[in-house]
C-alpha positions as CSV (number, residue, x, y, z in Angstrom):
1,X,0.0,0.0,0.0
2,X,1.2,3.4,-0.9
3,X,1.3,5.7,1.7
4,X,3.4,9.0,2.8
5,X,6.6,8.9,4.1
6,X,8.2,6.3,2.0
7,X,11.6,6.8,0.8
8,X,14.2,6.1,-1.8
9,X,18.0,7.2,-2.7
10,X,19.7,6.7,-5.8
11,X,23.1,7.5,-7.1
12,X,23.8,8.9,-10.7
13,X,26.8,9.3,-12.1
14,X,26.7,13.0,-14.7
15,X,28.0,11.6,-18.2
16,X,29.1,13.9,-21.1
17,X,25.3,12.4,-21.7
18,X,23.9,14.6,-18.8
19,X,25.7,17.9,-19.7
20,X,23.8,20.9,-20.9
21,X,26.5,21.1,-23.6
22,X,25.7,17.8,-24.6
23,X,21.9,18.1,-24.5
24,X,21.6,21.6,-26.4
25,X,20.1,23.4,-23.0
26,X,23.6,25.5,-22.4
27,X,27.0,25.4,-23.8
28,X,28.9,24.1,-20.5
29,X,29.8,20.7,-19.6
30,X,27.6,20.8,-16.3
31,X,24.6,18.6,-15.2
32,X,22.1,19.8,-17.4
33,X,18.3,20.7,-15.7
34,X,16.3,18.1,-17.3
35,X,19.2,15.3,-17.1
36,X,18.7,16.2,-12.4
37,X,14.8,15.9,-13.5
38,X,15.3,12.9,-15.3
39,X,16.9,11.5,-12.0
40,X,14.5,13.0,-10.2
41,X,11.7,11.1,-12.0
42,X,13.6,7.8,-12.0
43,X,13.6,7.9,-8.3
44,X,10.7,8.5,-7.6
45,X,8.9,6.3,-10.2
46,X,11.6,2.9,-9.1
47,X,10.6,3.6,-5.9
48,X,6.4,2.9,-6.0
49,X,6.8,0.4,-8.9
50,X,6.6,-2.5,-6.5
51,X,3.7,-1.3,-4.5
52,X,1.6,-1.1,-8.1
53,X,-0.7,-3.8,-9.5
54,X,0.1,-5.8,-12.0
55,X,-0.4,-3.9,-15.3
56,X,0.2,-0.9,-14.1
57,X,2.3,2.1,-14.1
58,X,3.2,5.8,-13.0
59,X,3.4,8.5,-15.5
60,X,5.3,11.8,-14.8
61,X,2.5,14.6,-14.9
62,X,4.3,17.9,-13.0
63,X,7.7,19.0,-12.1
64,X,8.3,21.9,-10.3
65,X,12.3,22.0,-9.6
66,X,14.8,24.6,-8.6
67,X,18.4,24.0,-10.3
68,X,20.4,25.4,-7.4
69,X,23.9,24.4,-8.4
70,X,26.0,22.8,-10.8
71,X,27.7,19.7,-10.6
72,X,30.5,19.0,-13.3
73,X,30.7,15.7,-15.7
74,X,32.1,12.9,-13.4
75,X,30.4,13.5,-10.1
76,X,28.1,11.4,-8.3
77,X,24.7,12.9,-7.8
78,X,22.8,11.2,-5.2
79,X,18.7,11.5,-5.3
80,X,16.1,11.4,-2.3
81,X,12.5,11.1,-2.9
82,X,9.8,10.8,-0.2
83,X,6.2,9.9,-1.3
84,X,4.4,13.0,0.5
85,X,0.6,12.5,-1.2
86,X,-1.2,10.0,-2.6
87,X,-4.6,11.4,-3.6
88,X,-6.3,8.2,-5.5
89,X,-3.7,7.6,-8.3
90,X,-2.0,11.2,-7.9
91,X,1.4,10.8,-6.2
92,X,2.9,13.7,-4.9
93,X,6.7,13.9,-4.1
94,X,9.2,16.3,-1.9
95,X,12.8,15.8,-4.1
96,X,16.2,16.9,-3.6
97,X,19.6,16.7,-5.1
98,X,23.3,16.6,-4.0
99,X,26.6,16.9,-5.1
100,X,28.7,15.7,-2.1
101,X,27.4,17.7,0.9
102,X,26.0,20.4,-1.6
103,X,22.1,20.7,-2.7
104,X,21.9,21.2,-6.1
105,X,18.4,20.6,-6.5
106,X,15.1,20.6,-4.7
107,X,11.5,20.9,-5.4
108,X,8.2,18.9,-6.3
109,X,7.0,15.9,-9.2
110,X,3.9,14.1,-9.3
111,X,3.0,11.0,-11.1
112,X,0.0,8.8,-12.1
113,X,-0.7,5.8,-11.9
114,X,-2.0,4.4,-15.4
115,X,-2.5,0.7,-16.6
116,X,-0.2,0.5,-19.2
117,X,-2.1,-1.0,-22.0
118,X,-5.1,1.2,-21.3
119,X,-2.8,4.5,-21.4
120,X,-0.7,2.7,-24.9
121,X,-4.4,2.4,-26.3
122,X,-5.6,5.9,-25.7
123,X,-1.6,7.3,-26.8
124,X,-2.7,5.2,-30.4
125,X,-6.2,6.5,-30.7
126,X,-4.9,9.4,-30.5
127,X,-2.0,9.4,-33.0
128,X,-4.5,8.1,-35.5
């Protein structure tokens, strides 16, 4: 059951893949904003996936994120997420970022969770 106040930490290591040089949103070889989002979301989305019902799914649906600081190609970036509302299938989460002892991001992501073949079907009808 999916509750408030569960946690998860993840580690990412920033690749030349990660840098706004790389990804066209800045010309320095920094973490770029959506590569910490992307983190963001991967952390909070591995860490309900086991809770879900078979079939099912979150999809990212809000991000609200301050880029604080940068953090250069090579460093570890490590991730917490804590599960702060679940409101039916909304999930709300509190996220932060750091760089060693440094914050380099904070802020706010919600998710919802879909059956996946339901929301694949609707993404078709759609594209038709």
């Amino acid at each position: 059951m999916l509750k408030p106040g569960l946690k998860e930490k993840r580690v990412f290591r920033v690749t030349d893949q990660h840098s706004a040089r790389f990804l066209g949103s800045g010309d320095v070889s920094v973490l770029s904003t959506p590569s910490m989002i992307t983190f963001m979301e991967e952390t909070c989305r591995r860490m309900v996936e086991g809770f879900l019902e078979e079939g099912d799914t979150t999809v990212g649906t809000k991000v609200d994120v301050s880029h604080l600081k940068p953090a250069p190609v090579g460093a570890d970036v490590e991730v917490i997420a804590e599960l702060i509302e679940v409101d039916g299938r909304r999930l709300k989460f509190r996220v932060e970022a750091f760089w060693g002892e440094e914050k380099i991001g904070e802020g706010y992501h919600e998710r919802f969770i879909v059956n996946k073949e339901k929301f694949l079907s609707r993404v078709r009808k759609l594209k038709n």
